[in-house]
C-alpha positions as CSV (number, residue, x, y, z in Angstrom):
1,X,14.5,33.7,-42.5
2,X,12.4,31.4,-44.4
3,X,13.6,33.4,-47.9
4,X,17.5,33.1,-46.6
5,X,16.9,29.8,-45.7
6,X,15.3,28.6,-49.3
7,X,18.0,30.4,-51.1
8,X,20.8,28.6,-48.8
9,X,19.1,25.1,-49.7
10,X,19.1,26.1,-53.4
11,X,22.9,27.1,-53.4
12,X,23.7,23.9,-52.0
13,X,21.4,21.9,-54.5
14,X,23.4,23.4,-57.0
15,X,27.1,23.6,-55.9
16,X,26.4,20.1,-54.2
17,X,27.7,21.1,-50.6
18,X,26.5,19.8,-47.8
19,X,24.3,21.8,-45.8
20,X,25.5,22.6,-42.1
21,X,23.6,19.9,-39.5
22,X,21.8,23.0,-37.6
23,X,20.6,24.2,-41.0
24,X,19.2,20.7,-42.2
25,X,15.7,19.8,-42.2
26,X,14.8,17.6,-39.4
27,X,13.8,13.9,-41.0
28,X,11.1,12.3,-39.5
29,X,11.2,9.6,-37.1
30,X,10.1,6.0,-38.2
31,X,8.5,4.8,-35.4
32,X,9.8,1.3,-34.2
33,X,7.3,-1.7,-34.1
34,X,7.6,-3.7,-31.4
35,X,8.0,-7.6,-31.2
36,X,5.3,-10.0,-29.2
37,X,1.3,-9.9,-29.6
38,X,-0.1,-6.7,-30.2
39,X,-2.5,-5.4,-27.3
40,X,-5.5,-5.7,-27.4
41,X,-7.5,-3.9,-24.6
42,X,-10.8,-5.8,-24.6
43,X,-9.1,-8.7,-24.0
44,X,-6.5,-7.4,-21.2
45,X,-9.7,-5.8,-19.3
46,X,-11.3,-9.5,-19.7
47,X,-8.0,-11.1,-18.3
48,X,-8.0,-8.4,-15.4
49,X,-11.7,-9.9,-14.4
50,X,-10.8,-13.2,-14.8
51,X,-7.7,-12.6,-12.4
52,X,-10.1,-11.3,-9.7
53,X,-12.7,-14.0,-10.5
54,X,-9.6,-16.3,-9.6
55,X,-8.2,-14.5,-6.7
56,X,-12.2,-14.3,-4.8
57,X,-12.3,-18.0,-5.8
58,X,-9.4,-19.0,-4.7
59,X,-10.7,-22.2,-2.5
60,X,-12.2,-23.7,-5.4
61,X,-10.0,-26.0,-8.0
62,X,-9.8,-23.3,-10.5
63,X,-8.2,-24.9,-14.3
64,X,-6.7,-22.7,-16.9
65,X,-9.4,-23.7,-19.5
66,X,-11.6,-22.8,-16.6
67,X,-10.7,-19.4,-16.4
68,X,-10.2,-19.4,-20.3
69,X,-14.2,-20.1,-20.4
70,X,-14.3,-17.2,-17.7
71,X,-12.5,-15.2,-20.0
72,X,-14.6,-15.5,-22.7
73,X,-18.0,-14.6,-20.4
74,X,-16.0,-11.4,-20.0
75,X,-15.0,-10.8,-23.4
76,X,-16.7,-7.7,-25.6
77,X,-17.6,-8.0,-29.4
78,X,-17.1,-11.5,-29.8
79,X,-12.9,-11.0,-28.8
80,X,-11.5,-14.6,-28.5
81,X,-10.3,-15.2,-25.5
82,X,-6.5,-16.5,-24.1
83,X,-5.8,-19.7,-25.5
84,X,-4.8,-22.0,-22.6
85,X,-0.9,-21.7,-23.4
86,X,-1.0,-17.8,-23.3
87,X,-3.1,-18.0,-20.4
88,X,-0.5,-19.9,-18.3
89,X,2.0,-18.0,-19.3
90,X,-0.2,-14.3,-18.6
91,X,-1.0,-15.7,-15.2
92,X,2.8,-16.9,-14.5
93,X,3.8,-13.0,-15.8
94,X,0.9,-11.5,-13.5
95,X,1.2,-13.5,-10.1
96,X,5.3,-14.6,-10.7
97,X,5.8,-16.8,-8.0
98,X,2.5,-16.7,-5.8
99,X,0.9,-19.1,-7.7
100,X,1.3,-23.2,-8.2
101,X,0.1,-24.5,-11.7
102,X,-0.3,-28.3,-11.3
103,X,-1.8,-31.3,-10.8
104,X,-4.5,-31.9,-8.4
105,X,-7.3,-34.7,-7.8
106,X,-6.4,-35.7,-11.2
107,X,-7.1,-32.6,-12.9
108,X,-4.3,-30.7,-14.8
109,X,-3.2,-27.5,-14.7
110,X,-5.2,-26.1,-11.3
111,X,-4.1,-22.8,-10.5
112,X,-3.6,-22.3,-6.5
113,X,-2.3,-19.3,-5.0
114,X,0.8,-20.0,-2.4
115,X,2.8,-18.1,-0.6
116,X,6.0,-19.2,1.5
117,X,6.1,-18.3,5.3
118,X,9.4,-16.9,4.5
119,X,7.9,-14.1,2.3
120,X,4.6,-13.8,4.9
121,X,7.2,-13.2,7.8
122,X,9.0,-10.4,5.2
123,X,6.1,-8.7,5.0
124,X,5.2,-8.6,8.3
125,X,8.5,-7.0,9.4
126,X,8.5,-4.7,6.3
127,X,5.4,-2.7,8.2
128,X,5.5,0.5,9.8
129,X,7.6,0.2,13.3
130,X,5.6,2.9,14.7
131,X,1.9,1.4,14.9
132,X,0.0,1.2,18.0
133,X,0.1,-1.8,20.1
134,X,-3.6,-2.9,19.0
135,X,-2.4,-2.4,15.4
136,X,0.9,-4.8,15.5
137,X,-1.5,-7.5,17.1
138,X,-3.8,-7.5,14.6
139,X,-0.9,-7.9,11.8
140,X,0.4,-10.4,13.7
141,X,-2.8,-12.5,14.0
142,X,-3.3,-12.0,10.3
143,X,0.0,-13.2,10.0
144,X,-0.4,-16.6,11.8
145,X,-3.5,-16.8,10.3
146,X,-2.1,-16.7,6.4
147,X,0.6,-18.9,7.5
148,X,-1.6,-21.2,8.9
149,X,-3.7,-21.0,5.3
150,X,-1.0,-21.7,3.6
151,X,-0.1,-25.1,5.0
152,X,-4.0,-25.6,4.4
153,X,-3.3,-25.2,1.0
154,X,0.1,-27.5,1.1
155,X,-1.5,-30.2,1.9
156,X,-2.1,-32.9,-0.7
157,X,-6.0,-33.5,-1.5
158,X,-8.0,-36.3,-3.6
159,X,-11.9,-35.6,-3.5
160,X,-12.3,-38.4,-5.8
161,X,-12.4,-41.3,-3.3
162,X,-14.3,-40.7,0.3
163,X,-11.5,-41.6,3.3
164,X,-10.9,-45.0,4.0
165,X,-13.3,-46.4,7.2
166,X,-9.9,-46.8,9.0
167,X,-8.5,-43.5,8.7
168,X,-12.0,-41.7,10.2
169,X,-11.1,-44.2,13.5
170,X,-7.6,-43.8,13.8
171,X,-6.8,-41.1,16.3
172,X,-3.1,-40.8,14.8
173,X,-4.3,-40.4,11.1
174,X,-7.0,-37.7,12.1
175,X,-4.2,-35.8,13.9
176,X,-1.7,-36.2,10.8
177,X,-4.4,-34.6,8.4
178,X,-4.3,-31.4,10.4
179,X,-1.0,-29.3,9.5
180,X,1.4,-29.1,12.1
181,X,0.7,-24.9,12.1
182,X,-3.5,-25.4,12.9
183,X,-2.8,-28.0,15.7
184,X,0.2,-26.1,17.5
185,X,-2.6,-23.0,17.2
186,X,-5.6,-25.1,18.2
187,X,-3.6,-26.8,21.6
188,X,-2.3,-23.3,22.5
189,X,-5.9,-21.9,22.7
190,X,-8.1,-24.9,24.0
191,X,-7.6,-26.0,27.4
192,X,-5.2,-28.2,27.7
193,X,-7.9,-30.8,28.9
194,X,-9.6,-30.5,25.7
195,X,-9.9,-34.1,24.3
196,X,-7.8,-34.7,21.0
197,X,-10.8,-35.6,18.9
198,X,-12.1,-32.5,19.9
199,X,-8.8,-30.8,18.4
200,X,-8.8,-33.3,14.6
201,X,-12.5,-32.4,14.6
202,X,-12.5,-28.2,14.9
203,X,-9.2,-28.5,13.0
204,X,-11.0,-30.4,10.5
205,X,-14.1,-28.6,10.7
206,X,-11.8,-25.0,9.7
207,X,-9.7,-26.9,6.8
208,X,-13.1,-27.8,5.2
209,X,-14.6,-24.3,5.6
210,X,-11.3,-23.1,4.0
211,X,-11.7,-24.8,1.2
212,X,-14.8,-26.3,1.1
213,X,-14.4,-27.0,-2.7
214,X,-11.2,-29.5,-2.4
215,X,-10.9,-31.0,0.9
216,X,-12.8,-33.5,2.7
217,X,-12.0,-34.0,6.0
218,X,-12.4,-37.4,7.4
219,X,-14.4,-36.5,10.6
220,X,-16.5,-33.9,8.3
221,X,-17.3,-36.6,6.2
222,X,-17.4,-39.8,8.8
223,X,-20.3,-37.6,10.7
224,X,-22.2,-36.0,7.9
225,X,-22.6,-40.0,6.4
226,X,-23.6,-41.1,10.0
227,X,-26.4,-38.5,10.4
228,X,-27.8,-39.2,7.1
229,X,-27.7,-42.7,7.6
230,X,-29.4,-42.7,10.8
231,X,-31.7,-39.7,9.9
232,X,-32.2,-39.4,6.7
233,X,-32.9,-35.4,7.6
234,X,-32.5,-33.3,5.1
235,X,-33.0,-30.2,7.3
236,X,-30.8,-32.0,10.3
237,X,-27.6,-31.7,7.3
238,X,-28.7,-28.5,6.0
239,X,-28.5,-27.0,9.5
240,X,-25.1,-28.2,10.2
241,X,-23.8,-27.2,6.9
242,X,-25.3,-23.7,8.1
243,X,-22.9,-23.9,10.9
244,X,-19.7,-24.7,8.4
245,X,-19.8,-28.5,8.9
246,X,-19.2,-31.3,6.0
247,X,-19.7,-28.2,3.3
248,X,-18.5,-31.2,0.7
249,X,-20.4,-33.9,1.9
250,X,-23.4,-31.8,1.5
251,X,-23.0,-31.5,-2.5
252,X,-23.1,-34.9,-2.9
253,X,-26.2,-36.1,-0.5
254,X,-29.0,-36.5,-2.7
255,X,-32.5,-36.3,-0.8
């Protein structure tokens, strides 16, 4: 076949034909080179770690040249890491619309995971119909629970000025700090003889272990200052902080 095939090739050479399509020589293929940065795996297994080092820290005021210098802890052989442009735009590509880059105490570009309680409800009902009672109540406690993190999260913060003396004795400004989700959850499982400062401060008290790293909570704050101004007890605010109270105040005490 090879010999037939030779002789058929140098027939046509030399009368010029055109050889038959099924008898042609196949031509290789030129492989196509794509457009956009070329990959580079070091770095996309660095950007991987930095997206869980985001998503485990997600209650601290996380920058994108923070996790650009996160990034680069991760990075192998000396591999540059994102720049902060093409980090914005990796995490924007990676998350879509679960995260908010903006703003926040006067820092630019924090990252902050949100979710709307339109899309936590959709997941809820997109779960198996078929589970066992104990099963739906757990998802549905889970599912109040993230709704109620995320209008933690909503709420606008400043850690750069302790609250006003006013605000920490103003019954109505201590309620209005809580989100309207934690205090509908916190009256419906106290007895309903449970004092409203009571309410502001376990709300409070939850809002600050949530995110220890970007809110402080007026009653948080009001007592830890109190105690260390009567006190002066180092192990008196340690203790407490043990127990989840005035986590920021604690930071900045200095003993």
């Amino acid at each position: 076949m090879g010999r037939c095939r030779r002789k058929i090739n140098l027939w046509n050479a030399g009368t010029m034909r055109q050889i038959p399509k099924h008898m042609q020589e196949p031509s290789p293929k030129v492989q196509k080179v794509g457009k956009g940065r070329p990959t580079n795996w070091t770095q996309t297994e660095a950007f991987l770690k930095t997206v869980t080092y985001l998503e485990i820290n997600d209650d601290e005021q996380l920058s994108i040249s923070d996790l650009c210098a996160k990034m680069k802890e991760y990075c192998k052989n000396k591999d540059d890491p994102y720049s902060s442009k093409y980090m914005k735009r990796k995490l924007l590509d990676h998350f879509g619309t679960s995260i908010v880059i903006a703003e926040i105490n006067g820092k630019s570009d924090v990252v902050t995971f949100k979710m709307t309680a339109s899309e936590i409800l959709h997941e809820f009902y997109n779960q198996p119909k078929d589970e066992y009672i104990q099963v739906k109540q757990k998802r549905l406690i889970e599912v109040a629970a993230k709704l109620i993190l995320n209008d933690i999260k909503s709420i606008p913060t400043n850690k750069e000025v302790y609250p006003d003396p006013s605000i920490l004795s103003s019954m109505s400004a201590n309620q209005e700090f809580l989100p309207s989700s934690l205090r509908t959850f916190l009256t419906t499982l106290l007895n309903s003889m449970t004092s409203d400062i009571k309410i502001c401060s376990i709300g409070q008290a939850v809002m600050q272990a949530t995110r220890p790293g970007v809110i402080m909570a007026p009653l948080q704050v009001g007592l830890g200052i109190q105690l260390h101004h009567h006190f002066a007890s180092k192990y008196l605010i340690d203790a407490l902080h043990t127990l989840g109270f005035f986590l920021f105040v604690r930071r900045n005490f200095e003993f």
